[in-house]
C-alpha positions in Angstrom: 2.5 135.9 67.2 4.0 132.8 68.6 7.4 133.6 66.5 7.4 137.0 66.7 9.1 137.3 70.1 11.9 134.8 69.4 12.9 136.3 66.7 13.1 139.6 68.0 15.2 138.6 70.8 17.3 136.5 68.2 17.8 140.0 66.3 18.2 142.2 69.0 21.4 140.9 69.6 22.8 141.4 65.8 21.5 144.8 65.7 23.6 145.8 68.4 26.2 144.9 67.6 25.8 146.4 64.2 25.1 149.5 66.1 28.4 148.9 67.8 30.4 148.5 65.4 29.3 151.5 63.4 29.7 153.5 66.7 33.7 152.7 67.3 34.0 153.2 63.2 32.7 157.1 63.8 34.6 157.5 66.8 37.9 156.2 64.7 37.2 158.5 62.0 36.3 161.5 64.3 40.0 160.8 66.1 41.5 160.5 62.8 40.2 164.0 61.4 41.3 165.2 65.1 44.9 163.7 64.5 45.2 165.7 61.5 43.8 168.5 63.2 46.6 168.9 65.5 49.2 168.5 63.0 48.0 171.2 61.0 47.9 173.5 64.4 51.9 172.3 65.6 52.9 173.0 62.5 51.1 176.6 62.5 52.4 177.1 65.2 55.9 175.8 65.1 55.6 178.3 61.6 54.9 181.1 64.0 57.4 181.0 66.4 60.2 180.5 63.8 58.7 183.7 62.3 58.3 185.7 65.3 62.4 184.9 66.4 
């Protein structure tokens, strides 16, 4: 019991940042898909208007 608490607090901090890091990954991915997203959609659209003219 005497090392249990030191090591948790040593580990706390690593799995944080672990935590961290795979958070900003999934929000990079999730802005990349979006990126793409909104290329498709301007180029719908820019299909659209040149259609409807």
């Amino acid at each position: 019991m005497d090392l249990f608490i030191p090591t948790l607090f040593t580990f706390i901090p690593v799995i944080l940042v672990a935590f961290l890091i795979r958070w900003i990954r999934l929000i990079k991915v999730n802005s990349d898909i979006q990126v793409e997203q909104n290329k498709e959609i301007i180029a719908l659209l820019k299909e659209k208007n040149h259609t409807s003219d």
